[in-house]
N, C-alpha and C positions, 0 to 999 in steps of 0.2 A: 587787492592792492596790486598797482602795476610793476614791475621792474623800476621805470625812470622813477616813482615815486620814495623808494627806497634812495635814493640820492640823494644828495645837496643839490643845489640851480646848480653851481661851478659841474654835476659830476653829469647832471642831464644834460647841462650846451655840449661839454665834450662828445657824448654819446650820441647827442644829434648833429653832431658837426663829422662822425665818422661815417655816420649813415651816409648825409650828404656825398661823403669823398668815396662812395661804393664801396664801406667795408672794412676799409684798409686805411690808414693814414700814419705820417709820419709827423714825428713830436715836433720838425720843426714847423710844418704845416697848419698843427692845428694851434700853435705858439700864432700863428702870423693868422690865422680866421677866427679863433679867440680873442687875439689881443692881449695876451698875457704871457708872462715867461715862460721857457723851458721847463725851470723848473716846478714854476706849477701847474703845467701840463704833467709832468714828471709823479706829481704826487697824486694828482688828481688819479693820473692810470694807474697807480701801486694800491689806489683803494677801491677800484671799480674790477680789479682784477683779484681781489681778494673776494670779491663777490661772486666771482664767475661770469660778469659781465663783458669782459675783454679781456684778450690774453695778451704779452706784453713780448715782443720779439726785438729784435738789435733794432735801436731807433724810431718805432713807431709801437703800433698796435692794430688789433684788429676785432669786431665783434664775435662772440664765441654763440655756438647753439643757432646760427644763422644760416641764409645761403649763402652768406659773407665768411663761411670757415671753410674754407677747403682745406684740402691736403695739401697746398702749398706751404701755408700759414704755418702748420704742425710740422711741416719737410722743416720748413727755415729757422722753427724754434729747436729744431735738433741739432746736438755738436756744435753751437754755433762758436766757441773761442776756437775750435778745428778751423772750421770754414773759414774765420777770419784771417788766420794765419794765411793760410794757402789762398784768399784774397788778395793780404795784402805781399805777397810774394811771386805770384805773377803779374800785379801792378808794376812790378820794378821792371819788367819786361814790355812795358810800354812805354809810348813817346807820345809828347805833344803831337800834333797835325795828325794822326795815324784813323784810316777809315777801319774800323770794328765792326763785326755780327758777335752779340752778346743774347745767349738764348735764354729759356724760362729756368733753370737748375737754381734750386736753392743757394749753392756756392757762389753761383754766376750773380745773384742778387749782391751779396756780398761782394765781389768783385766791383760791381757796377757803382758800389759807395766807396770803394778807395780810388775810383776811377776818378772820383771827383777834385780832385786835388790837380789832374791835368786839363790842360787847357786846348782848343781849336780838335778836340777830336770831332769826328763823322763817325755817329754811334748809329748802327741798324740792329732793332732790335724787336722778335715775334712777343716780347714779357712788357704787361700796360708795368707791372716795378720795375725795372729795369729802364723805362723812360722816364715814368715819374720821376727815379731818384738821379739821373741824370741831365734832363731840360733845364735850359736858362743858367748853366755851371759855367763860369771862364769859358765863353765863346765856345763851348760846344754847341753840336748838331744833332740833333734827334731823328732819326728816321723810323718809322713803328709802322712795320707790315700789317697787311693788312688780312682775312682769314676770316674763318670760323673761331671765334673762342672759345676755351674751354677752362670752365670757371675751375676744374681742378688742377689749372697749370697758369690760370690769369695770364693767358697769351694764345694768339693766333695763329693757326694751322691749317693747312689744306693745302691745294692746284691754287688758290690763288695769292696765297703766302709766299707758296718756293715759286710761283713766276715772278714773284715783285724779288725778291731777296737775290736769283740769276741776274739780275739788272746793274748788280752790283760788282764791284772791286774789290774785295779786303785784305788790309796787308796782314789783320791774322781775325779769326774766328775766335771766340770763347766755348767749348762745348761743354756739355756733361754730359751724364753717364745714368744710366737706373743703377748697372751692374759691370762689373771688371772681373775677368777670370782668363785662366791657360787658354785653355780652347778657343774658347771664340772671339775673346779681345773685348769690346766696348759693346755694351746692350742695354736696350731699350724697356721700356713697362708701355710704352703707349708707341705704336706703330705710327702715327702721323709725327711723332717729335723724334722719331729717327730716320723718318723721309726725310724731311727738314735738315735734319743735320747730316744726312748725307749729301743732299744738294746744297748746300753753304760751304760743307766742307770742297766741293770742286771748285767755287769760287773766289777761296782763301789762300793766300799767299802762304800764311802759316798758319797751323791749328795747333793750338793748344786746349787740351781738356786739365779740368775742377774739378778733382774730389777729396773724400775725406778716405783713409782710410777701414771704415767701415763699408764700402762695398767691394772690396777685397777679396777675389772668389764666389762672388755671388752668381744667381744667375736672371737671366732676366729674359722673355720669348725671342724681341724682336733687334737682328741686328741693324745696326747703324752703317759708319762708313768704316773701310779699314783699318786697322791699327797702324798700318805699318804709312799710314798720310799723317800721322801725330808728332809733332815737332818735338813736346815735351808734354810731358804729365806731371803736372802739379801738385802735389801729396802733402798728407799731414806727417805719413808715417813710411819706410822704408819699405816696399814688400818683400813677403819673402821669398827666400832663393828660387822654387819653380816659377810664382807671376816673374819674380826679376830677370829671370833668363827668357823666360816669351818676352817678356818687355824688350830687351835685349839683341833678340833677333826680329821683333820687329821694328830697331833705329829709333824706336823712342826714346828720349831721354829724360829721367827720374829726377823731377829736381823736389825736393826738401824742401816744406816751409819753414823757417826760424820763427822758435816763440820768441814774442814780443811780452812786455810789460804789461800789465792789465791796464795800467793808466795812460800807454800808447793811444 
């Protein structure tokens, strides 16, 4: 017996409509190539995910046990009432018209959906989510560098990423982080997405990094760009007195996300 056989038709279209979308899809997406509601997009993935057959993250899904599960997938289903807070808390720090670099970080996904609420931005962006959930929103603009991809960040990297991204203007950058600590300030897990964000960051008018308080003294190989080019740090949680005094001498500034209502 196969996997789709164990379904209803309604739980196999689904399943083969995320194939289609490589993997990934979002509920409002597969509402409008179904032809059927949210909601029962909605229930459909609360019983296909009780199988093991797709796991269910803020807004969409994705297929589990595939080459379609990266470690993005599992990054973005971790902390995510964190993430959202400190998403939608540097949203309030952006403006209509305003040109963006918005990278592949789990947070910055989140970001990239409160983003949606503004209108005529210039989004550049190396994350394929990070466009998807932005294209065709109140006259924004998509721009999606171009790169090697690499399915465990579902975004593009390399010499031909940071020469398209240089070509650019931004009046602020979105960054993340693998790792935060005293010593060395902002670090990396993968050396090409902190080349990346050291080159964006020379291009950006203002940088701001997303994270949650869970990498809070961690550490991580490869450094990024300096601490002390970061505008503000976007936090779930306050750090404590040694990171807040390095934060402090390197002019960053600490802002606090405020919880929100769950029904926000």
């Amino acid at each position: 017996m196969t996997v789709d056989t164990m379904h209803s038709h309604r739980e196999v279209e689904l399943l083969d409509a995320v194939r289609r979308l490589g993997g990934f899809a979002k509920n409002t997406q597969l509402s409008s190539v179904l032809g059927v509601s949210e909601e029962t997009i909605r229930r459909s993935i609360k019983s296909l995910s009780k199988s093991g057959a797709v796991a269910r993250v803020h807004g969409g899904v994705f297929l589990v046990g595939t080459q379609s599960d990266p470690s993005f997938f599992r990054r973005i289903a971790e902390n995510p009432e964190e993430k959202r807070f400190v998403a939608h808390e540097l949203s309030q720090s952006i403006h209509d018209g305003m040109t963006l670099f918005l990278d592949v970080g789990s947070t910055t996904a989140f970001v990239a959906e409160e983003l949606r609420l503004k209108s005529n931005l210039s989004i550049v962006t190396n994350s394929t989510r990070v466009a998807q959930s932005l294209v065709g929103h109140n006259n924004c603009r998509v721009f999606l560098l171009g790169g090697e991809m690499q399915p465990d960040e579902l975004g593009a990297f390399g010499n031909v990423c940071e020469r398209q991204a240089r070509r650019y203007c931004f009046d602020v950058a979105v960054l993340s982080a693998d790792a935060l600590n005293t010593k060395s300030g902002f670090l990396y897990l993968n050396p090409a997405e902190a080349s990346l964000a050291s080159v964006v960051s020379e291009c950006a008018e203002i940088k701001y990094v997303a994270m949650t308080h869970h990498k809070f003294e961690t550490k991580a190989p490869h450094l990024g760009f300096s601490p002390s080019i970061v505008s503000t740090l976007f936090v779930d949680k306050k750090p404590r007195s040694k990171l807040s005094s390095a934060l402090n001498g390197w002019g960053v500034k600490v802002q606090l996300a405020k919880k929100r209502d769950a029904q926000c």
